[in-house]
C-alpha positions as CSV (number, residue, x, y, z in Angstrom):
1,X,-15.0,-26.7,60.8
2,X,-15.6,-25.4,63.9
3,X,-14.4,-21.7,63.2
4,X,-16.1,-21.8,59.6
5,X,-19.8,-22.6,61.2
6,X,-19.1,-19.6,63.7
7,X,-18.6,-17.4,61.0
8,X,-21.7,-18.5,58.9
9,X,-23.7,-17.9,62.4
10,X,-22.3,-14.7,63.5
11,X,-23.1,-13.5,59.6
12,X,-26.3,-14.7,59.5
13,X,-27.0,-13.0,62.6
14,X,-25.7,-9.7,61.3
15,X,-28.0,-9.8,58.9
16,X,-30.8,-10.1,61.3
17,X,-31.4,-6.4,61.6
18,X,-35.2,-4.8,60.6
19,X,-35.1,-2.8,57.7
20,X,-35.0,0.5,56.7
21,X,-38.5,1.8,56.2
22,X,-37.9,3.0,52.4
23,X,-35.9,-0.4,51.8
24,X,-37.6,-2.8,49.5
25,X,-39.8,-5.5,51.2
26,X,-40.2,-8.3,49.4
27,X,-36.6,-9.3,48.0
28,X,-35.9,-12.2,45.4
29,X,-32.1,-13.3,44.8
30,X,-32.0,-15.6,41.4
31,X,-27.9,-16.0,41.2
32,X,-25.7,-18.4,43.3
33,X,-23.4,-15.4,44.6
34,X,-26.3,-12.4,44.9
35,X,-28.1,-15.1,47.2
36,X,-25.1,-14.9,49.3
37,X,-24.3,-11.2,49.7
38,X,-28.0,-10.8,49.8
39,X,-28.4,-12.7,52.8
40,X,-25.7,-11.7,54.8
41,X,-27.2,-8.0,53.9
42,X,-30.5,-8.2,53.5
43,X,-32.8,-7.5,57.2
44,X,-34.8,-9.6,58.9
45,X,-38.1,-10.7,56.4
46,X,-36.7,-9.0,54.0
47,X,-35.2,-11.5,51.3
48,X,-38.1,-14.3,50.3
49,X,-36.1,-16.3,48.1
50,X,-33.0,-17.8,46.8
51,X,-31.8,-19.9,43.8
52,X,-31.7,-23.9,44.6
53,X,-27.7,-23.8,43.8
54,X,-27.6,-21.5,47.4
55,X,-28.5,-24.8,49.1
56,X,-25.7,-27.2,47.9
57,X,-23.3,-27.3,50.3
58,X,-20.7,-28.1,47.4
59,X,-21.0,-24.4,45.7
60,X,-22.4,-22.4,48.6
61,X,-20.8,-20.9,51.6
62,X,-24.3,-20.4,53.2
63,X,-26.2,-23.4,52.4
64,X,-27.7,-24.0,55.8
65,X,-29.2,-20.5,56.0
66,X,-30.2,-20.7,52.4
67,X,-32.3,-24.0,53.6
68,X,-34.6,-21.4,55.8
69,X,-35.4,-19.7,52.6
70,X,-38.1,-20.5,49.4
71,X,-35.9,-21.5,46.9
72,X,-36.4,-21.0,43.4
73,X,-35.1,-22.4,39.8
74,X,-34.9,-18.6,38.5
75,X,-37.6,-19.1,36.4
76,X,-39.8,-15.7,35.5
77,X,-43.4,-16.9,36.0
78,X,-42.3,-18.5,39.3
79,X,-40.6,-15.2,41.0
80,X,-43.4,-12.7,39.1
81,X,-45.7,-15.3,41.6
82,X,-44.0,-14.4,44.4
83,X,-44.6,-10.7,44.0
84,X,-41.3,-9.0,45.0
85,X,-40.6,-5.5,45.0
86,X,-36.9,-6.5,43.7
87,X,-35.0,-9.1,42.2
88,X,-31.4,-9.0,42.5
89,X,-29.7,-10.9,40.0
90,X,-25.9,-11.7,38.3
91,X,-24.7,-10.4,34.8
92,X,-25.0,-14.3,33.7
93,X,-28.2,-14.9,34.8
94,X,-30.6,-15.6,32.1
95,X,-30.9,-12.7,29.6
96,X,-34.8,-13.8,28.8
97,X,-35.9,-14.4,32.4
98,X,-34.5,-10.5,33.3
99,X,-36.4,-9.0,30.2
100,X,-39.6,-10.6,30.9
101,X,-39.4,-9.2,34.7
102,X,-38.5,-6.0,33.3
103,X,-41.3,-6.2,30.9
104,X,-43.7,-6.9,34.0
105,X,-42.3,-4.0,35.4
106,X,-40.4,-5.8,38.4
107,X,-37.5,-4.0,39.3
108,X,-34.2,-6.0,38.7
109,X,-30.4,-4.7,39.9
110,X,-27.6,-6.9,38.3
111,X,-24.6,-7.7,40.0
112,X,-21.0,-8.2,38.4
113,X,-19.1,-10.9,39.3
114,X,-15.7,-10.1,41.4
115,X,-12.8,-11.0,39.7
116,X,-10.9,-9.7,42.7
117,X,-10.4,-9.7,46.1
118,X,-11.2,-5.9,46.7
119,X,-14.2,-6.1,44.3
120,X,-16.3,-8.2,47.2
121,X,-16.1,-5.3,49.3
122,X,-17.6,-3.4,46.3
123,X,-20.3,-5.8,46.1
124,X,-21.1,-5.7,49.9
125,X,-22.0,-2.5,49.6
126,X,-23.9,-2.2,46.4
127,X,-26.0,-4.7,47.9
128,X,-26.2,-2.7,50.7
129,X,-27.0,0.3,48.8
130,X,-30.1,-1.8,47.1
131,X,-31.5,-3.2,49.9
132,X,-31.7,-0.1,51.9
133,X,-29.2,-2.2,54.4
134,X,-26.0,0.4,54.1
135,X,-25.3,0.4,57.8
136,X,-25.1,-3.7,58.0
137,X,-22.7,-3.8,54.7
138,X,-20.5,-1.1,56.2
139,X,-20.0,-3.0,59.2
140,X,-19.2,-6.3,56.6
141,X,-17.0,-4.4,54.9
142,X,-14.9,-3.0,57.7
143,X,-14.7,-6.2,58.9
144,X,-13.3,-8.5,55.9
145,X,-11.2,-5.7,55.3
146,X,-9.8,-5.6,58.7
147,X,-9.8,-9.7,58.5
148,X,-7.8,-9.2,55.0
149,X,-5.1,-7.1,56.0
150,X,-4.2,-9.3,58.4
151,X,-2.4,-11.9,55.6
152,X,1.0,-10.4,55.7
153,X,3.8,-12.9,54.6
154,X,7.3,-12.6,55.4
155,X,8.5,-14.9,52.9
156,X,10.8,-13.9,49.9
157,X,10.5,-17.1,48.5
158,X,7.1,-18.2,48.4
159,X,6.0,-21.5,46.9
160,X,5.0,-22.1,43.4
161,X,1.5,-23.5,43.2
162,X,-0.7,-24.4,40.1
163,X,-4.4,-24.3,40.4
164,X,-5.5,-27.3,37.9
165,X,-9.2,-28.6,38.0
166,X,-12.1,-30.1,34.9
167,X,-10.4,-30.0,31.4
168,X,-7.4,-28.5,32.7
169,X,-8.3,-25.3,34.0
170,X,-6.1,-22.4,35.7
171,X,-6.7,-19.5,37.0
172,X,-4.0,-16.2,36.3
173,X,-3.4,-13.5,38.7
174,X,-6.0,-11.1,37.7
175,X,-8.9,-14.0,38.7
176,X,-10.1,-14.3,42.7
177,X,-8.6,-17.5,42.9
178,X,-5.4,-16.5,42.0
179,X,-5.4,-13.4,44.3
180,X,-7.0,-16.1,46.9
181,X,-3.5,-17.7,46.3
182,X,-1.1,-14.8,46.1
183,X,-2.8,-13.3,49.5
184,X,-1.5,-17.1,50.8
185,X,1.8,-16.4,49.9
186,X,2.1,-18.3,46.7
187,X,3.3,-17.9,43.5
188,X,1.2,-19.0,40.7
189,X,2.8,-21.0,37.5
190,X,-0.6,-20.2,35.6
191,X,1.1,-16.3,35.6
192,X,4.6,-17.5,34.9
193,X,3.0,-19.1,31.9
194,X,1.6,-16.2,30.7
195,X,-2.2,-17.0,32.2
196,X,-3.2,-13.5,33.5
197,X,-7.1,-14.5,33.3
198,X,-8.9,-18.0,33.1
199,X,-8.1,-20.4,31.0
200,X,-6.7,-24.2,30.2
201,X,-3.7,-25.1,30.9
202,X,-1.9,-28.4,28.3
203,X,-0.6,-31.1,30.8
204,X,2.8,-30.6,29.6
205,X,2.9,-26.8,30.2
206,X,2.1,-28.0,34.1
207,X,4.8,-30.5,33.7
208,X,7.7,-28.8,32.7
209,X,6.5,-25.9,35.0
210,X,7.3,-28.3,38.0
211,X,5.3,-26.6,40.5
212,X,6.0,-27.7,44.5
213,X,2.1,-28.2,44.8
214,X,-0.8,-28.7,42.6
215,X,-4.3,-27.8,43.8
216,X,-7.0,-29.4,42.2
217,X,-11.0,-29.2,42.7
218,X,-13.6,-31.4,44.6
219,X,-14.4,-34.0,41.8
220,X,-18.2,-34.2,41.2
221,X,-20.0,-37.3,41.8
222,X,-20.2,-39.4,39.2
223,X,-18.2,-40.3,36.0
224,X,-16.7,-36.7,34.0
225,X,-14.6,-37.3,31.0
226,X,-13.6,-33.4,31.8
227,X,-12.6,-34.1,35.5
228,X,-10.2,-37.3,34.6
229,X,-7.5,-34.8,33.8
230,X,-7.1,-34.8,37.3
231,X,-6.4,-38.6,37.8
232,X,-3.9,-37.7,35.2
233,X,-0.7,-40.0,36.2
234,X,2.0,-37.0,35.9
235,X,-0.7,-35.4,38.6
236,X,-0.3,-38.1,40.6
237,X,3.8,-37.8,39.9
238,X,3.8,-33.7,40.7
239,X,1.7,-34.5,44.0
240,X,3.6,-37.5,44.9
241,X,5.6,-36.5,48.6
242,X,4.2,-33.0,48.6
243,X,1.8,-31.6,51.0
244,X,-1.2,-30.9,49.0
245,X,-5.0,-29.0,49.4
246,X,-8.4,-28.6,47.6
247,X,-10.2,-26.2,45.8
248,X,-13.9,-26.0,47.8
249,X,-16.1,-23.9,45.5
250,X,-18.0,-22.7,48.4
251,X,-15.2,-20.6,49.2
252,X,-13.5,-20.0,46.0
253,X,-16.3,-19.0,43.2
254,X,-18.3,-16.4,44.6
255,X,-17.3,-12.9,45.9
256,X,-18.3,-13.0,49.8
257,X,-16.2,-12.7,53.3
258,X,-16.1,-16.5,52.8
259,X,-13.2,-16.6,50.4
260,X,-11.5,-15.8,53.6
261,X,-11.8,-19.6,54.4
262,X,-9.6,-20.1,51.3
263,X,-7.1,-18.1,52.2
264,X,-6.5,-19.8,55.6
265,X,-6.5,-23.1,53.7
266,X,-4.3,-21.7,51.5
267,X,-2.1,-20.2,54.0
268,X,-1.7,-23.6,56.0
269,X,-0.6,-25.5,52.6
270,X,2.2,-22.6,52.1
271,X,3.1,-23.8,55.8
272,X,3.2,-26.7,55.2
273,X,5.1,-26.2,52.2
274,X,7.6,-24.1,53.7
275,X,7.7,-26.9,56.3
276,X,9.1,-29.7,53.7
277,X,11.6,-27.4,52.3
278,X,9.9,-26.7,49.3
């Protein structure tokens, strides 16, 4: 915990730095994940506002910094109040709230999603590139590189893990999360049962797959029909005697240096794993 606040700080203060003098002034983020990059990027005064989701500490990496910011419900009229010279928004964001800023002739620069583990540098520096902060990302980028290459297993036979969270959930290969895991040094059963992408995995696939661990999410608070898969009894039979972790969306759903946090995590379970014999 210790380590993972030290990062947050040290980013934070990266991203303390004045900006340039053509770089836009008055910056609003309306997506969980552009909130993220943007304030690790953006300079100091630079970024006004974030989306509410940056300050749960359950789906953000940042939510302490985010608290220092006006937060918004990405709502048009709200951010058009606000006055920004950009908004920096995701490709799911709300399609009406993007035309209407467009139509009020705010400037808007949509952000893909990464769906892999070299696409968050990408991302680093297109934010860089839009907030006139391309020094700062370079220096973000060369370091979770740097941080990255340093996951080098020595294993030949790694453990099998399954990533299984609300409804049943998996995540393939060609996701983050399962890069998150192969970077770990584990194998995933969602690709040996033909999962390359998202997607739900029947109980009995997981079964018969008899994985040595099965990660699962956070569970909400609260009651979920969707989330009782998880309580499932053959769960609690695959887990039984097995060293186990969780998924914490903070550092598994958005493409930031933070995913790093899921690799150590991820890293310690294969340990552990290894550990048992498994």
């Amino acid at each position: 915990m210790r380590g993972s606040r030290a990062l947050v700080l040290w980013l934070a203060a990266l991203a303390a730095a004045p900006a340039h003098a053509d770089a836009p002034r008055r910056v609003v983020s309306m997506n969980l994940c552009t909130d993220q990059l943007a304030m690790l990027v953006a300079g100091e005064g630079q970024l006004l506002s974030v989306s509410t989701l940056s300050a749960d500490p359950r789906g953000s990496a940042m939510a302490e910094v985010a608290a220092g910011y006006t937060l918004n419900y990405g709502l048009a009229e709200e951010i058009y109040l606000m006055q920004p010279d950009l908004v920096i928004a995701g490709t799911f964001t709300r399609r009406a709230t993007v035309q209407m800023l467009d139509r009020l002739g705010i400037p808007v620069v949509m952000f893909e999603p990464a769906y892999t583990l070299d696409d968050i540098a990408v991302l680093l520096t297109q934010m860089g590139d839009a907030l006139g902060q391309q020094g700062k990302a370079a220096t973000l980028v060369a370091d979770y590189r740097a941080r990255l290459a340093a996951y080098v297993t020595d294993t030949t036979a790694n453990p099998r893990a399954a990533l299984y969270s609300a409804n049943g959930y998996t995540s393939g290969d060609q996701t983050l999360a399962g890069q998150i895991l192969s970077t770990a040094g584990l194998d995933n059963v969602a690709a040996e049962a033909a999962f390359a992408d998202g997607g739900f995995l029947p109980l009995e696939v997981l079964a018969m797959s008899a994985p040595d661990t099965v990660i699962t999410s956070v569970p909400y608070a609260g009651f979920s029909r969707s989330e009782e898969i998880m309580d499932h009894p053959v769960i609690a039979a695959l887990r039984a005697g097995q060293p186990g972790a969780l998924m914490m969306d903070r550092d598994w759903v958005c493409g930031t240096p933070f995913v790093l946090r899921a690799i150590d995590t991820m890293a310690g379970l294969r340990r552990d794993l290894q550990d048992t014999g498994r």
